[in-house]
N, CA, C and O atoms as CSV, one atom per row, in Angstrom:
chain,resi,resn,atom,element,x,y,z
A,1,UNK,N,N,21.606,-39.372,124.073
A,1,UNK,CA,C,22.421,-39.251,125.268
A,1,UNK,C,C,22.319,-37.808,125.778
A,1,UNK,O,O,22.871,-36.790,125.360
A,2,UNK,N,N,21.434,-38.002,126.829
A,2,UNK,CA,C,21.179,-36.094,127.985
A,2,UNK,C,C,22.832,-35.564,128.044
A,2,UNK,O,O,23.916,-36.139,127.942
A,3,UNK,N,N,22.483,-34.442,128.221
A,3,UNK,CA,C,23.810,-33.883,129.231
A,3,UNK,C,C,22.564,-33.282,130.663
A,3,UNK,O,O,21.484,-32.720,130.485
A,4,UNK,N,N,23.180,-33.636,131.924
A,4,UNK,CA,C,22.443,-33.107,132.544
A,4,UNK,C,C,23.347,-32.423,133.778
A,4,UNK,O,O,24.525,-32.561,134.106
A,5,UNK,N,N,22.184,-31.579,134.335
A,5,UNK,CA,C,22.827,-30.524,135.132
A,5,UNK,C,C,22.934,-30.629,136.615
A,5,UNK,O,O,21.975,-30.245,137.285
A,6,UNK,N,N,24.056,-31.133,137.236
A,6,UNK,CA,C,23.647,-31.393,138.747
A,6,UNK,C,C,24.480,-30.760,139.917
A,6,UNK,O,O,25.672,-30.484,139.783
A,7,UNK,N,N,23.785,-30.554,141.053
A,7,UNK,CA,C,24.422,-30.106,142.327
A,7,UNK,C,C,24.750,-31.210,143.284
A,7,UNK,O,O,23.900,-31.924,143.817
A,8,UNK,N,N,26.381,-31.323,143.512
A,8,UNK,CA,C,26.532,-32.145,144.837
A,8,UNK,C,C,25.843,-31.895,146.115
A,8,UNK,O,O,25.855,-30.770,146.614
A,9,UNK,N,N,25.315,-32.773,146.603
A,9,UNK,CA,C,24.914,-32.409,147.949
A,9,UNK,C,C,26.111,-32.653,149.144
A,9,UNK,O,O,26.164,-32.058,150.221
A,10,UNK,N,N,26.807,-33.423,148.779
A,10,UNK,CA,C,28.507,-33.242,149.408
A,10,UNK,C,C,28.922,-31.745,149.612
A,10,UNK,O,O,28.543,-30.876,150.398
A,11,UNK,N,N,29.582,-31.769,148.889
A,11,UNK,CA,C,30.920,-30.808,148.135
A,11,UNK,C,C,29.824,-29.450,147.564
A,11,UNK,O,O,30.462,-28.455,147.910
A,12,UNK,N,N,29.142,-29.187,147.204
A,12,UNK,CA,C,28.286,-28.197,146.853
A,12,UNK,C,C,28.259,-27.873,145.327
A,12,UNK,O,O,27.506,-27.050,144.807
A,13,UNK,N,N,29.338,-28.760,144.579
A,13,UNK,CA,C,29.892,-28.433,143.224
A,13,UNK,C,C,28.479,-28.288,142.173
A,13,UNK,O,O,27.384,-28.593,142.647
A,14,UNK,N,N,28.574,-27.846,140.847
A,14,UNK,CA,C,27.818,-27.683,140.068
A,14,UNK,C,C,28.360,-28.018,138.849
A,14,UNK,O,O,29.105,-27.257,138.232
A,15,UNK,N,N,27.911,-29.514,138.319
A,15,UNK,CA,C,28.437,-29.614,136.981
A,15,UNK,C,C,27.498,-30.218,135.745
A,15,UNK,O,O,26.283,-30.261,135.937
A,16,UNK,N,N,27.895,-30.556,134.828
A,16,UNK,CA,C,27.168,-31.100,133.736
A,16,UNK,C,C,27.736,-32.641,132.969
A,16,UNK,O,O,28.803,-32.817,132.382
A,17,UNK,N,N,26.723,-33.545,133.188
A,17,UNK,CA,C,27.361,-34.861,132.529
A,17,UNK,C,C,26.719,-35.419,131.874
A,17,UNK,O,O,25.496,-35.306,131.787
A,18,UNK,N,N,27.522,-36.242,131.192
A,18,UNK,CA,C,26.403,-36.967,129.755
A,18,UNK,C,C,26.282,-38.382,130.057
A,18,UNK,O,O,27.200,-39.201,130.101
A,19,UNK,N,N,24.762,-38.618,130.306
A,19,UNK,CA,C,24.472,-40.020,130.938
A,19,UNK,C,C,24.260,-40.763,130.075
A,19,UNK,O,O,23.816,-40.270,129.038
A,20,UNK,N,N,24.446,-42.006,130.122
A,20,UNK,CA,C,24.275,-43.333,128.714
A,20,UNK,C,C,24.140,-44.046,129.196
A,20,UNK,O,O,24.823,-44.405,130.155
A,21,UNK,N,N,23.043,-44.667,128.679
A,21,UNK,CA,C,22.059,-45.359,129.439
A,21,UNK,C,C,21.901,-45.419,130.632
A,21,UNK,O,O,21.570,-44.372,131.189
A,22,UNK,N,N,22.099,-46.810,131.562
A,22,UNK,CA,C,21.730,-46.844,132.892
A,22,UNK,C,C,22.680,-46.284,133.896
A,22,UNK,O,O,22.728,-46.705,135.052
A,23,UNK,N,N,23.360,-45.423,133.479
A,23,UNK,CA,C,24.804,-44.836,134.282
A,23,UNK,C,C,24.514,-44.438,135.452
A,23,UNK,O,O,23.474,-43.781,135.401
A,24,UNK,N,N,25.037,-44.532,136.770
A,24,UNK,CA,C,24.790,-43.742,137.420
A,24,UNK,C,C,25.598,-42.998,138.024
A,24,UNK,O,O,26.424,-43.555,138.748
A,25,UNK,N,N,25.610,-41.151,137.887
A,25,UNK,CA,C,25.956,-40.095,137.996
A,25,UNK,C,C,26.882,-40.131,139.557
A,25,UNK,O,O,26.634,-40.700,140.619
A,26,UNK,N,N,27.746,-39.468,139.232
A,26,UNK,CA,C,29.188,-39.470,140.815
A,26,UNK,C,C,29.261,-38.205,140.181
A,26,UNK,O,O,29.018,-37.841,139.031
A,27,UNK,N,N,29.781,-37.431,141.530
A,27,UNK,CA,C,30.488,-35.831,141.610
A,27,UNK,C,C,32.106,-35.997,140.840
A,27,UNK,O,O,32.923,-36.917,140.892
A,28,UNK,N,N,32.125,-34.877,140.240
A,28,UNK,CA,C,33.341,-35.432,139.799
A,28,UNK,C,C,34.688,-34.939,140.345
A,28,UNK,O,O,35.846,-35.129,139.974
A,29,UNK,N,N,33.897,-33.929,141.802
A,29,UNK,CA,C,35.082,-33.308,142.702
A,29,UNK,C,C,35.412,-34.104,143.529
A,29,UNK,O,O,36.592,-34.403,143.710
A,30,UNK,N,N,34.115,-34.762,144.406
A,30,UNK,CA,C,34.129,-35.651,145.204
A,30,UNK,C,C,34.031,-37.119,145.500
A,30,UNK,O,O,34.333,-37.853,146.442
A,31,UNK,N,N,33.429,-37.262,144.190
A,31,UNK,CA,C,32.826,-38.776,144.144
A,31,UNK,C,C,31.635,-38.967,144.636
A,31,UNK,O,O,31.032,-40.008,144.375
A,32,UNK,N,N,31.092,-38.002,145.428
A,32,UNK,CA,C,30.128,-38.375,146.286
A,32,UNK,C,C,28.683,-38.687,144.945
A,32,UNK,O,O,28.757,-38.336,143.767
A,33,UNK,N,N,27.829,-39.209,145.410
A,33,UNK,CA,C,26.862,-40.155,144.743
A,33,UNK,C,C,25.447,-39.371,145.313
A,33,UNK,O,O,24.494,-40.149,145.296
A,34,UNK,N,N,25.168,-38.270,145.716
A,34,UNK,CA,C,23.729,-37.745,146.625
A,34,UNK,C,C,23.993,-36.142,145.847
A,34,UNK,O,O,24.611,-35.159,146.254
A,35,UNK,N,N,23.191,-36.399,144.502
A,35,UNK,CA,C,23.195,-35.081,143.530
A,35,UNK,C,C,22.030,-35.268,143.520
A,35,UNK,O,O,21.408,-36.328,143.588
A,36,UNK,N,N,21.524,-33.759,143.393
A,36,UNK,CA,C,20.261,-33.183,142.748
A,36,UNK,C,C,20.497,-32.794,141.450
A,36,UNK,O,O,21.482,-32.135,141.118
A,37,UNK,N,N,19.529,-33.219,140.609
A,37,UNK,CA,C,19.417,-33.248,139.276
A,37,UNK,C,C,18.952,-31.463,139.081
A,37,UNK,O,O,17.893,-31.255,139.673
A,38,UNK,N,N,19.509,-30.214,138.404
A,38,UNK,CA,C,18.708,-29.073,138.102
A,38,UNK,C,C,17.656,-28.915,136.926
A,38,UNK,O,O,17.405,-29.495,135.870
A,39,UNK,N,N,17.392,-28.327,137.317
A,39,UNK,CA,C,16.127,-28.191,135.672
A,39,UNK,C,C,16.781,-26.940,134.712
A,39,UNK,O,O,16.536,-25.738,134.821
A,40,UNK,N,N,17.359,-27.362,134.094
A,40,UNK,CA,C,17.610,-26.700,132.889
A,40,UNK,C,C,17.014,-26.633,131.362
A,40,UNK,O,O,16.551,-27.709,130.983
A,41,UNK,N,N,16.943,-25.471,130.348
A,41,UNK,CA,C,16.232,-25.106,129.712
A,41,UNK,C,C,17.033,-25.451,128.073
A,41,UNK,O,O,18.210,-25.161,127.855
A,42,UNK,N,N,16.206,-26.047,127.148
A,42,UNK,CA,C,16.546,-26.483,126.108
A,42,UNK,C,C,17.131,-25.285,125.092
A,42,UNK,O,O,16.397,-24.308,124.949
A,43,UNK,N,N,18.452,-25.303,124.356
A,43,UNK,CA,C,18.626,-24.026,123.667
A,43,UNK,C,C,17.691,-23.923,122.424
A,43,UNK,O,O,17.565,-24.930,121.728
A,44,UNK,N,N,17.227,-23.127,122.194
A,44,UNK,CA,C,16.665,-22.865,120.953
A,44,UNK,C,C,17.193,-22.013,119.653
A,44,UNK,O,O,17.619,-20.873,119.839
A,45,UNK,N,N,17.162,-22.579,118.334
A,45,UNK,CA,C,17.642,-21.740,117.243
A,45,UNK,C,C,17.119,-21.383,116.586
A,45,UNK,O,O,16.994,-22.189,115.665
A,46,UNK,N,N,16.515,-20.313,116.393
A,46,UNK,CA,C,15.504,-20.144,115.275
A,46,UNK,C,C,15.418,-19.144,114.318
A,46,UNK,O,O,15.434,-17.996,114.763
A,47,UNK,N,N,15.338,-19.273,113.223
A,47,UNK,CA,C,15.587,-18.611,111.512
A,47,UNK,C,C,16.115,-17.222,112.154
A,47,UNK,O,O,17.253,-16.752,112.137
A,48,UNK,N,N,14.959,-16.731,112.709
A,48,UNK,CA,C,15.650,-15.064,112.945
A,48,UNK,C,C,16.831,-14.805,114.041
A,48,UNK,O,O,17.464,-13.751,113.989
A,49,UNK,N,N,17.108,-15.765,115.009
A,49,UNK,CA,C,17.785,-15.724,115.999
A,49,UNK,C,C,19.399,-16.200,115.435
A,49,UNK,O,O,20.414,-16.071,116.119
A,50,UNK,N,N,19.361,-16.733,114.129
A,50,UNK,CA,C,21.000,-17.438,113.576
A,50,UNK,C,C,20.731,-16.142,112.651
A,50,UNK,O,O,21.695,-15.378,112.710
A,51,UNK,N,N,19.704,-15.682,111.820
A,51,UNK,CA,C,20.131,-14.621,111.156
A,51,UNK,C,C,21.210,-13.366,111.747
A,51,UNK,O,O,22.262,-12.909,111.300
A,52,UNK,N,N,20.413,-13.076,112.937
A,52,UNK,CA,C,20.894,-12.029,113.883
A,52,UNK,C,C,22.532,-12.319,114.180
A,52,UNK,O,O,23.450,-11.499,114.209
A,53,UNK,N,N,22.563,-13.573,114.359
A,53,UNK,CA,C,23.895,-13.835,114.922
A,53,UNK,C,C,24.884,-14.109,113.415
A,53,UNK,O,O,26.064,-14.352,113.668
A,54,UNK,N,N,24.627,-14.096,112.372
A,54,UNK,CA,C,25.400,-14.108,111.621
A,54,UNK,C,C,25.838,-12.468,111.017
A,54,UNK,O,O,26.924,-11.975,110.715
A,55,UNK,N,N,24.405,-11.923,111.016
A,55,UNK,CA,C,24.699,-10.675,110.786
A,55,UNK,C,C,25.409,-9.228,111.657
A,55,UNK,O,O,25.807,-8.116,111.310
A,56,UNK,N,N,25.298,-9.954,112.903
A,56,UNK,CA,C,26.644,-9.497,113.995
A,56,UNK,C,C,28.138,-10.035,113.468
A,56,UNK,O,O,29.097,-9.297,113.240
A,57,UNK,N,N,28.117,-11.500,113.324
A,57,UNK,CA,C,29.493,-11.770,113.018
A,57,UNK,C,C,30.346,-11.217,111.488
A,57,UNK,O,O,31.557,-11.045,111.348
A,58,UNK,N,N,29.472,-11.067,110.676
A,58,UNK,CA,C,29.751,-10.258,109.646
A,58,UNK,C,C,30.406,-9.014,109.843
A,58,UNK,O,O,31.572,-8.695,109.608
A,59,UNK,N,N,29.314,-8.264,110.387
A,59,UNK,CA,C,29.847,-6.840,110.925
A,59,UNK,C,C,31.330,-6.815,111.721
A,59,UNK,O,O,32.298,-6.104,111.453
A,60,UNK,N,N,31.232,-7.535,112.485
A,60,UNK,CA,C,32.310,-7.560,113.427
A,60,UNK,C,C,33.696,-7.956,112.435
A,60,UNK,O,O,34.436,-6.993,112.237
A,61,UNK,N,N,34.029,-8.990,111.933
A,61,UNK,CA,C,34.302,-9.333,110.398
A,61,UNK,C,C,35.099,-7.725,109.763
A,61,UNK,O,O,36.272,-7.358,109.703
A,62,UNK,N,N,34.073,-7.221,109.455
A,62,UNK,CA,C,33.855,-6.574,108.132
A,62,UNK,C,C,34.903,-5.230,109.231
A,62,UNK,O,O,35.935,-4.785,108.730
A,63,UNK,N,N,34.555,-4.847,110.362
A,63,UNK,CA,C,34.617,-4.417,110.807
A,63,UNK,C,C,36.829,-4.034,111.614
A,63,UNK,O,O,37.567,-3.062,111.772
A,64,UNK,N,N,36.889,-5.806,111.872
A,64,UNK,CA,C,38.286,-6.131,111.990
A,64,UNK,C,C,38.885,-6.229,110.669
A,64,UNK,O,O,39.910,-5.548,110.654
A,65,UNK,N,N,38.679,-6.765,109.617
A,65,UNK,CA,C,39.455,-6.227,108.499
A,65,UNK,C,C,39.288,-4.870,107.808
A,65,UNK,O,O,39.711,-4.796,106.654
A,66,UNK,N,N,38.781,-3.892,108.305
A,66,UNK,CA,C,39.291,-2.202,108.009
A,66,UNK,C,C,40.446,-2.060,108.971
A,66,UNK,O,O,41.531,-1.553,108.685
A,67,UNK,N,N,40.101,-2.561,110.143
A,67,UNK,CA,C,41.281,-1.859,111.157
A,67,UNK,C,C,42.564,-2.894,110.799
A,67,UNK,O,O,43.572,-2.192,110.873
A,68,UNK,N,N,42.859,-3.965,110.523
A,68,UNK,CA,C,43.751,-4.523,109.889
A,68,UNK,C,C,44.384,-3.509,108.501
A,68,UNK,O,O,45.547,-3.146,108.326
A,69,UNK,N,N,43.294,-3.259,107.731
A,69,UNK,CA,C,43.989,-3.052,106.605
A,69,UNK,C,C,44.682,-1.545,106.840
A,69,UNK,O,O,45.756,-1.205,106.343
A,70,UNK,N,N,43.836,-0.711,107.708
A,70,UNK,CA,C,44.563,0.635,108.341
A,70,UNK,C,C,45.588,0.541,109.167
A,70,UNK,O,O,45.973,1.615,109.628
A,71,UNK,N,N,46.103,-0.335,109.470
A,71,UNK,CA,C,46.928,-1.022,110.296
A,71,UNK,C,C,48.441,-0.986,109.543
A,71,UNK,O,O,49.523,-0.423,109.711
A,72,UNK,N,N,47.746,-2.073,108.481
A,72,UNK,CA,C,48.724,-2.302,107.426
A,72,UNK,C,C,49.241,-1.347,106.699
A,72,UNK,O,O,50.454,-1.511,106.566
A,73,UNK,N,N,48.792,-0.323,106.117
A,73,UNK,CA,C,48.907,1.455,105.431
A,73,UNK,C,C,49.539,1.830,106.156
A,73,UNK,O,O,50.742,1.823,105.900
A,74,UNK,N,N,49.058,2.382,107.506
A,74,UNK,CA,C,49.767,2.918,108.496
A,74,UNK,C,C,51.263,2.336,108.889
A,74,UNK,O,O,52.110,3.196,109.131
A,75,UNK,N,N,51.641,1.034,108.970
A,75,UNK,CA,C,52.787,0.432,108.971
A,75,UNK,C,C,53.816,0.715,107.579
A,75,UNK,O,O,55.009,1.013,107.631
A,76,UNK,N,N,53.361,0.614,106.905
A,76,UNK,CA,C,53.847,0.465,105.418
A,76,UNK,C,C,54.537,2.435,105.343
A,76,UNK,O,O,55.713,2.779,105.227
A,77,UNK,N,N,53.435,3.245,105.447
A,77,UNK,CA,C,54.030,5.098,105.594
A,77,UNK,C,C,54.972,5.295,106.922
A,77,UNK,O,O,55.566,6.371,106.992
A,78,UNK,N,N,55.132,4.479,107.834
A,78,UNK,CA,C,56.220,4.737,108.503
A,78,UNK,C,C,57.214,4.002,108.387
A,78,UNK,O,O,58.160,4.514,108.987
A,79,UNK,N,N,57.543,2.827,107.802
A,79,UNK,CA,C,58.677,2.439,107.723
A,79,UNK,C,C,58.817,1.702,106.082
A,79,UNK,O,O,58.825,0.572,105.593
A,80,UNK,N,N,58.909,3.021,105.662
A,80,UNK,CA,C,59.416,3.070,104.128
A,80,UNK,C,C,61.209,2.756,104.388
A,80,UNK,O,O,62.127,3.309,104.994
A,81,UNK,N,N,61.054,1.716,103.660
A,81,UNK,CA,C,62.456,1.073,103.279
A,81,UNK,C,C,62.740,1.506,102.008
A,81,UNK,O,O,62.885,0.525,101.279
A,82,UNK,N,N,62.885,2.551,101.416
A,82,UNK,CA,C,63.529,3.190,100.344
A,82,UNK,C,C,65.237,3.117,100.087
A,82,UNK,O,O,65.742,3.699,99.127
């Protein structure tokens, strides 16, 4: 089942729908039925491209729990409940 990418020729809208089987595609601002189909480009994932992105999210990660935990210190030396 596509998702595909289309422009009303009505209404001018730009959306994306998932066709099954013999469906046929309506605007979903207008209703109108006279869309151009766009050509859109397949995503790709590949070994080094999820590496990259995991090894950003790590960092970032690694990165928000220092400032959390300095956060937490810093909270804790000013309001000593002694």
């Amino acid at each position: 089942m596509p998702i595909y990418e289309y422009v009303c020729q009505s209404c001018g809208s730009e959306f994306e729908l998932l066709i099954r089987g013999e469906e046929t595609p309506a605007c979903p601002s207008c209703e109108g039925a006279e869309l151009e189909k766009q050509f859109s480009l397949p995503r790709v994932h590949s070994e080094g491209r999820k590496q990259r992105s995991l090894d950003a999210a790590k960092k970032r990660d690694q990165s928000l729990g220092s400032e959390r935990v300095r956060a937490q210190r810093e909270y804790e030396l000013n309001h000593d409940d002694h």
